[in-house]
PyMOL CGO cylinders between C-alpha atoms (Angstrom):
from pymol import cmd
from pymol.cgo import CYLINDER

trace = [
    CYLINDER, 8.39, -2.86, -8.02, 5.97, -5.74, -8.07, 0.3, 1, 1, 1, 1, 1, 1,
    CYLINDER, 5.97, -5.74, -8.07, 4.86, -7.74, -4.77, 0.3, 1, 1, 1, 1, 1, 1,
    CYLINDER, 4.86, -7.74, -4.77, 6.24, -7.08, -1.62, 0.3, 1, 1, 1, 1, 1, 1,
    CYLINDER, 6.24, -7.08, -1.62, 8.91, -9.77, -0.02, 0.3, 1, 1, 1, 1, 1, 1,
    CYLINDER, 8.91, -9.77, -0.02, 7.74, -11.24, 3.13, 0.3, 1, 1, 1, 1, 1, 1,
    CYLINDER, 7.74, -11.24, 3.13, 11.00, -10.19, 4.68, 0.3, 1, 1, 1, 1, 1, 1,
    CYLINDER, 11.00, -10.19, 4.68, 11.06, -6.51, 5.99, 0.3, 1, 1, 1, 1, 1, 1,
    CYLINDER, 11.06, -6.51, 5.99, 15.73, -6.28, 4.92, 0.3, 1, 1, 1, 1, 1, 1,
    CYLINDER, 15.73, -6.28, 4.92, 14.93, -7.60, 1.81, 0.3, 1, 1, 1, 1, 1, 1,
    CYLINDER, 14.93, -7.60, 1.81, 11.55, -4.95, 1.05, 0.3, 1, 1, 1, 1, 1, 1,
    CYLINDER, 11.55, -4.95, 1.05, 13.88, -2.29, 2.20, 0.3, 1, 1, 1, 1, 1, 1,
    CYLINDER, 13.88, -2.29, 2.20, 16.76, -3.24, 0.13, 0.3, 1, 1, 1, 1, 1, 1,
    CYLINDER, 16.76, -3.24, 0.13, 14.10, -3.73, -2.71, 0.3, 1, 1, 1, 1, 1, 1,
    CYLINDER, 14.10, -3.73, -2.71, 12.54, 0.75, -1.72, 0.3, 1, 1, 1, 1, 1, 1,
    CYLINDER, 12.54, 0.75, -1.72, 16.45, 2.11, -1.68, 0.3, 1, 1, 1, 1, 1, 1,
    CYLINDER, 16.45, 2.11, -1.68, 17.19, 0.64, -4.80, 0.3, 1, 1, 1, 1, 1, 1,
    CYLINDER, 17.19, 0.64, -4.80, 14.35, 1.36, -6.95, 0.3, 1, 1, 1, 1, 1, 1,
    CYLINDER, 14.35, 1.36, -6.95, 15.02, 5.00, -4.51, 0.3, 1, 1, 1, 1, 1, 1,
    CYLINDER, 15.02, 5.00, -4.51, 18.42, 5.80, -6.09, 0.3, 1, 1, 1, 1, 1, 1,
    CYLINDER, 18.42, 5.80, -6.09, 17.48, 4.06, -9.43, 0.3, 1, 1, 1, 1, 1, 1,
    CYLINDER, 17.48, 4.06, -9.43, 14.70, 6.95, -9.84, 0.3, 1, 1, 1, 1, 1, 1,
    CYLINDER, 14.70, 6.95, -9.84, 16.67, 9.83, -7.94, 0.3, 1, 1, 1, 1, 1, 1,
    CYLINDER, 16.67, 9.83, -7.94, 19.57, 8.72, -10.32, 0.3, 1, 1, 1, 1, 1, 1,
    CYLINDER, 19.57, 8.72, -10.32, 16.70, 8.70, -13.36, 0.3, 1, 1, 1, 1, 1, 1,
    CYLINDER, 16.70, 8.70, -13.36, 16.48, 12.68, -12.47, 0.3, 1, 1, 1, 1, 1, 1,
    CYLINDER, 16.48, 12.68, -12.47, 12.64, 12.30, -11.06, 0.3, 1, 1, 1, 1, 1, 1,
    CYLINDER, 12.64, 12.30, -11.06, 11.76, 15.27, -9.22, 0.3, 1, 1, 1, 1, 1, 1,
    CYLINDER, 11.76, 15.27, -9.22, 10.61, 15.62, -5.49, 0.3, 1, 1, 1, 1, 1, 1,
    CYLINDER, 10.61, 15.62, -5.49, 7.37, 17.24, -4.98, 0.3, 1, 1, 1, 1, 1, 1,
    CYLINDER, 7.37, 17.24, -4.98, 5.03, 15.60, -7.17, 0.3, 1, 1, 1, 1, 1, 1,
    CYLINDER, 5.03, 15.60, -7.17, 2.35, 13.50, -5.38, 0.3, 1, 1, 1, 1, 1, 1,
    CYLINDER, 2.35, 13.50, -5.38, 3.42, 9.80, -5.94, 0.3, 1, 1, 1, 1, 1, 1,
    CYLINDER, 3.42, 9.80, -5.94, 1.44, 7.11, -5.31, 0.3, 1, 1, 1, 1, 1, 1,
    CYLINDER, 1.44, 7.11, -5.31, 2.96, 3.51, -4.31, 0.3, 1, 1, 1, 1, 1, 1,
    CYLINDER, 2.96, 3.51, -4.31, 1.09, 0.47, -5.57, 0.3, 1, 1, 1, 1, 1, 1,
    CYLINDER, 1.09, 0.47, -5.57, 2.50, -2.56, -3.69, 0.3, 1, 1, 1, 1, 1, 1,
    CYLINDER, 2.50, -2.56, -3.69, 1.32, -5.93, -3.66, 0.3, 1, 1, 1, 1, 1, 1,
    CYLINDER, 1.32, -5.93, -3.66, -0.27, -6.51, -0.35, 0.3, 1, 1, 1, 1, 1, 1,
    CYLINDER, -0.27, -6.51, -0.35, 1.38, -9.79, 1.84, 0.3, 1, 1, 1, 1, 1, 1,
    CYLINDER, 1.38, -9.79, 1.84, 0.50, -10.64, 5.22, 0.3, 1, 1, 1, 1, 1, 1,
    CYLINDER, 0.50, -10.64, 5.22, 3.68, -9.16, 6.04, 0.3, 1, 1, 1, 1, 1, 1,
    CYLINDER, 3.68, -9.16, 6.04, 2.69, -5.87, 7.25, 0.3, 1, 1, 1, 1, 1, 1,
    CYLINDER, 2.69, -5.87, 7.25, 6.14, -4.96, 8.35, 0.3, 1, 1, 1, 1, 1, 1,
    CYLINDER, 6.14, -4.96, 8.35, 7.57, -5.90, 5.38, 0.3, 1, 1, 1, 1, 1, 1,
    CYLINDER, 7.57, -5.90, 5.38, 5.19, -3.52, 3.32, 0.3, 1, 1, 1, 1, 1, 1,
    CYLINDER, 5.19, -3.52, 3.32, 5.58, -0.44, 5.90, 0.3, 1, 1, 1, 1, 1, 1,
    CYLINDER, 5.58, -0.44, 5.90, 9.50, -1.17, 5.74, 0.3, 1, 1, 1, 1, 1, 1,
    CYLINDER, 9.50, -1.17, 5.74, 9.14, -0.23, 1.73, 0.3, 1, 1, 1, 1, 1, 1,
    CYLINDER, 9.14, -0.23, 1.73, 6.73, 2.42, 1.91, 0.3, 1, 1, 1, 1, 1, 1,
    CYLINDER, 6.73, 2.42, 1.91, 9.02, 4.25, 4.89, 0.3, 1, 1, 1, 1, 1, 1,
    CYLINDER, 9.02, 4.25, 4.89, 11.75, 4.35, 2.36, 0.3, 1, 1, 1, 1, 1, 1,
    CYLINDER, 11.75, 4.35, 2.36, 9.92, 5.21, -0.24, 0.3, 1, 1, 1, 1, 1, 1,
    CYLINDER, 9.92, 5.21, -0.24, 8.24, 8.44, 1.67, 0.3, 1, 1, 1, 1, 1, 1,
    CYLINDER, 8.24, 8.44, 1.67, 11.65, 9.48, 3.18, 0.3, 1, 1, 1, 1, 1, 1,
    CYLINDER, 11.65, 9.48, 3.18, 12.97, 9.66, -0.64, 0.3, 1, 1, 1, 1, 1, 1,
    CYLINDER, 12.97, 9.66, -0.64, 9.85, 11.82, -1.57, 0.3, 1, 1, 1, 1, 1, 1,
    CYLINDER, 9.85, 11.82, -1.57, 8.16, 8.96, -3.70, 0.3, 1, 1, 1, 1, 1, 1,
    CYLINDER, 8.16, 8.96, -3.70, 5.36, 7.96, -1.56, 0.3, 1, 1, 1, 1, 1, 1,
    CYLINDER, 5.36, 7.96, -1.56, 2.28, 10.07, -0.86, 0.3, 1, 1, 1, 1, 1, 1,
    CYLINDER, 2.28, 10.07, -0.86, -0.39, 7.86, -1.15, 0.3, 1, 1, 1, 1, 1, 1,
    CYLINDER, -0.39, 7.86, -1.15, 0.00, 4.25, -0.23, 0.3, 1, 1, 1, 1, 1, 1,
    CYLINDER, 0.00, 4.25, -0.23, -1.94, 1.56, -2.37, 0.3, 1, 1, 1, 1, 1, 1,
    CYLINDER, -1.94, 1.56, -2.37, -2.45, -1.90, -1.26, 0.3, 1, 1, 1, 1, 1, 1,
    CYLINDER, -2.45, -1.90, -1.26, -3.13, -4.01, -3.52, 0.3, 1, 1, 1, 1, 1, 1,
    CYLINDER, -3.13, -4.01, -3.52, -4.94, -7.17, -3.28, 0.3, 1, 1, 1, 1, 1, 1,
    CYLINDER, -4.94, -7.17, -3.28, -3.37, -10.48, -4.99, 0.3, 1, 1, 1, 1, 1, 1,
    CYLINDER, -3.37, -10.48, -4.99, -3.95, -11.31, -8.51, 0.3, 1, 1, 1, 1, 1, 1,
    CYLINDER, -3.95, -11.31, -8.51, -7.29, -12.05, -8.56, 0.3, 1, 1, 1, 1, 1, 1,
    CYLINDER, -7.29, -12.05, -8.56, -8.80, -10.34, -5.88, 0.3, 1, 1, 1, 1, 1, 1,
    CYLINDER, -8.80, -10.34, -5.88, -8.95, -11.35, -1.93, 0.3, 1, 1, 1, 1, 1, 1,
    CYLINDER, -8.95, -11.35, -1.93, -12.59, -12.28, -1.79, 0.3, 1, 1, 1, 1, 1, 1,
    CYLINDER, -12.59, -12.28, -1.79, -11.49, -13.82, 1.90, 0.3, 1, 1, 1, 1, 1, 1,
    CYLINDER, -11.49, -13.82, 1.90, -12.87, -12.30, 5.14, 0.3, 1, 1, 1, 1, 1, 1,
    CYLINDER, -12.87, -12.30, 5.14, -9.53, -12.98, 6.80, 0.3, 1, 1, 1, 1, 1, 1,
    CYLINDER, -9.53, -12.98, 6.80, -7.25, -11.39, 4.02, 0.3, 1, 1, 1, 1, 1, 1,
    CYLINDER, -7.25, -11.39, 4.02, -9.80, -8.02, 3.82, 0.3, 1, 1, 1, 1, 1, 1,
    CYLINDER, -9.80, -8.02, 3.82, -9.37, -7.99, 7.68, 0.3, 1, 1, 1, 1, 1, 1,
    CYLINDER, -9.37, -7.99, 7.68, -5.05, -8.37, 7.18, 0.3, 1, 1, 1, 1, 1, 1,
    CYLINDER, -5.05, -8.37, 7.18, -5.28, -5.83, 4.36, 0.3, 1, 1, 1, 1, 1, 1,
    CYLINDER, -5.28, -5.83, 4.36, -7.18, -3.08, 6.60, 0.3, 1, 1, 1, 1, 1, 1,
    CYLINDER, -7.18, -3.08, 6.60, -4.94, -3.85, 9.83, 0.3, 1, 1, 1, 1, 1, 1,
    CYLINDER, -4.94, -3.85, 9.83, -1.92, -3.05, 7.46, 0.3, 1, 1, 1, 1, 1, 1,
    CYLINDER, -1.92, -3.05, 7.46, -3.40, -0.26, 5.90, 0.3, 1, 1, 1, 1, 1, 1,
    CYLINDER, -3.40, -0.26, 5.90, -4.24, 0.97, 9.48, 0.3, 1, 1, 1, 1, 1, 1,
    CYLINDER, -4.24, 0.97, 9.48, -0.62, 0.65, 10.17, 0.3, 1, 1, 1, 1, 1, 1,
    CYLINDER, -0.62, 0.65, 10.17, 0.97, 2.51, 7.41, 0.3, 1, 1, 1, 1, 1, 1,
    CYLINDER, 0.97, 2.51, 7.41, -1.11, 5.20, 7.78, 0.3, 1, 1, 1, 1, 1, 1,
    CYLINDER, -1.11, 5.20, 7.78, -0.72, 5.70, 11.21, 0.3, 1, 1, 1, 1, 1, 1,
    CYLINDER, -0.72, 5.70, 11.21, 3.23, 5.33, 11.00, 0.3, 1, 1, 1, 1, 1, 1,
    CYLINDER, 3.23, 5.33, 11.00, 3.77, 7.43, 7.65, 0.3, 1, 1, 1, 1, 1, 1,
    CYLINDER, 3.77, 7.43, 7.65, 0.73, 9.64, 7.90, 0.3, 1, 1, 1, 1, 1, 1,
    CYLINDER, 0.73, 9.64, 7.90, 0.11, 9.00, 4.37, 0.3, 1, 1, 1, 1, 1, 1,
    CYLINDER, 0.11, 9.00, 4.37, -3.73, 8.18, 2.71, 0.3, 1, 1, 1, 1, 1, 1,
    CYLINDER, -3.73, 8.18, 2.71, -4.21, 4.67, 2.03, 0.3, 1, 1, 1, 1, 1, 1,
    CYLINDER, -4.21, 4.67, 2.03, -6.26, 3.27, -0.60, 0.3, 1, 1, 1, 1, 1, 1,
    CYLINDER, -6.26, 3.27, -0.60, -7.36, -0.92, -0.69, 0.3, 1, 1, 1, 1, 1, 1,
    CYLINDER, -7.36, -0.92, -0.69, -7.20, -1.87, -4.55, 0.3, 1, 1, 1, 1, 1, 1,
    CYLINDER, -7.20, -1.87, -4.55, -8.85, -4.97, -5.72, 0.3, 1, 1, 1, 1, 1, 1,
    CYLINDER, -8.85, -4.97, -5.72, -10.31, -6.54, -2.70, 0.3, 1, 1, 1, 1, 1, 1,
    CYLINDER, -10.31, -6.54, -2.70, -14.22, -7.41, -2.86, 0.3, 1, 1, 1, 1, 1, 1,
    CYLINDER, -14.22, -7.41, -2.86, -16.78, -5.45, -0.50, 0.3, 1, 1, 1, 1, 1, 1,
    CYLINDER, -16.78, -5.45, -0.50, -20.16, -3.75, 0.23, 0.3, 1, 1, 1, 1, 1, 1,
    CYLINDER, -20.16, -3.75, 0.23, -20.70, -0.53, -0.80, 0.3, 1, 1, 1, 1, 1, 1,
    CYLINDER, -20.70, -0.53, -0.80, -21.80, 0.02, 2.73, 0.3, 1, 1, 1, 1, 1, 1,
    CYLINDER, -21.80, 0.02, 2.73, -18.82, -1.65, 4.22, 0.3, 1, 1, 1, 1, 1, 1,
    CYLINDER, -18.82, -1.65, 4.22, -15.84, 0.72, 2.26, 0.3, 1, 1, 1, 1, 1, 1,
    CYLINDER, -15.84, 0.72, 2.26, -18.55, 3.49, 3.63, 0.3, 1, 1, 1, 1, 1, 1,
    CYLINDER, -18.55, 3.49, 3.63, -17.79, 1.98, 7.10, 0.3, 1, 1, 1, 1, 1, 1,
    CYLINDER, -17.79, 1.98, 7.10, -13.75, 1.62, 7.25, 0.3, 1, 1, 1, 1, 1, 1,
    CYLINDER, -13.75, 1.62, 7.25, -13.45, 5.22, 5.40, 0.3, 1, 1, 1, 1, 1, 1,
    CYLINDER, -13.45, 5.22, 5.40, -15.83, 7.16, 7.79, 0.3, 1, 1, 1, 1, 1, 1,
    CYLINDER, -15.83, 7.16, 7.79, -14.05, 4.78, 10.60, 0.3, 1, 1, 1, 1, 1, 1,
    CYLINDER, -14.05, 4.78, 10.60, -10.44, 6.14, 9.74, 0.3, 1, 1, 1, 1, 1, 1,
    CYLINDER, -10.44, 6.14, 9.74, -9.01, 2.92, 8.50, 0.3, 1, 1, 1, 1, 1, 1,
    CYLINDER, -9.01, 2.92, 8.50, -8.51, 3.92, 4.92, 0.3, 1, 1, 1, 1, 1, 1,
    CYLINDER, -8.51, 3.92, 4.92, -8.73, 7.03, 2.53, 0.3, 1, 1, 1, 1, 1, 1,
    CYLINDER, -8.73, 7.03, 2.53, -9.68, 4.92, -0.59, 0.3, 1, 1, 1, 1, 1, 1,
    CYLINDER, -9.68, 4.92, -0.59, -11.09, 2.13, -1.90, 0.3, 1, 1, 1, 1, 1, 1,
    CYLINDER, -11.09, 2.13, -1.90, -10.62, 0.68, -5.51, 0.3, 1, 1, 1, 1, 1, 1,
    CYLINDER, -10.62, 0.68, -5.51, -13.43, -1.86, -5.98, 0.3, 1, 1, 1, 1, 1, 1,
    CYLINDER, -13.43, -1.86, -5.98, -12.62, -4.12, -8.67, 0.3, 1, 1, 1, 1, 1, 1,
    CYLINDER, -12.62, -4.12, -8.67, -15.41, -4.28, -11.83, 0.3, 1, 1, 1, 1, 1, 1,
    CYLINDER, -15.41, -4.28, -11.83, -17.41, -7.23, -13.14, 0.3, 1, 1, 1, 1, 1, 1,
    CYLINDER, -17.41, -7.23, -13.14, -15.84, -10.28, -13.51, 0.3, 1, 1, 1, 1, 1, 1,
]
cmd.load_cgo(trace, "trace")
């Protein structure tokens, strides 16, 4: 689906098309389906998608995924987390943070805090 839209009518419009396009495709509810979706700073915008995506059975884990390459920014981590936070408390899906830099003791932190589920560290560079 590619990178969210900062605006929350257009992300939605984006989730019920690519919906019906893969209902229409014949793809079967039930399997666990995870979401990659580029990660904005519009968090409303991304939990707009992801809340049509889980009502058509095609979201069950939620990954955010940091820009093209990586967030190495303490203010962006922060964003990405609070948004995470947000569509895991309003979906009730896991969350997983994909590409954005950190400690091995700091994922430690935000998963044993409740935060997130997951955390993709990106390699070497």
């Amino acid at each position: 689906m590619g990178p969210c839209p900062k605006d929350p009518a257009r992300a939605t419009a984006e989730a019920e098309a690519f919906a019906g396009a893969a209902r229409a495709a014949g793809w079967p509810a039930g399997p666990a389906v995870a979401v990659r979706t580029g990660f904005t700073d519009a968090a409303e915008a991304v939990l707009a998608r992801l809340r049509v995506l889980r009502a058509a059975g095609l979201c069950d884990l939620a990954d955010l995924a940091a820009p093209l390459g990586g967030a190495a920014e303490p203010d962006t981590v922060l964003d990405a987390l609070e948004a995470a936070d947000t569509v895991r408390t309003a979906l009730g899906v896991p969350v997983m943070l994909s590409g954005f830099w950190a400690r091995p003791d700091q994922v430690a932190t935000h998963i044993l805090a409740g935060r997130i589920d997951a955390w993709c560290v990106p390699g070497p560079q």
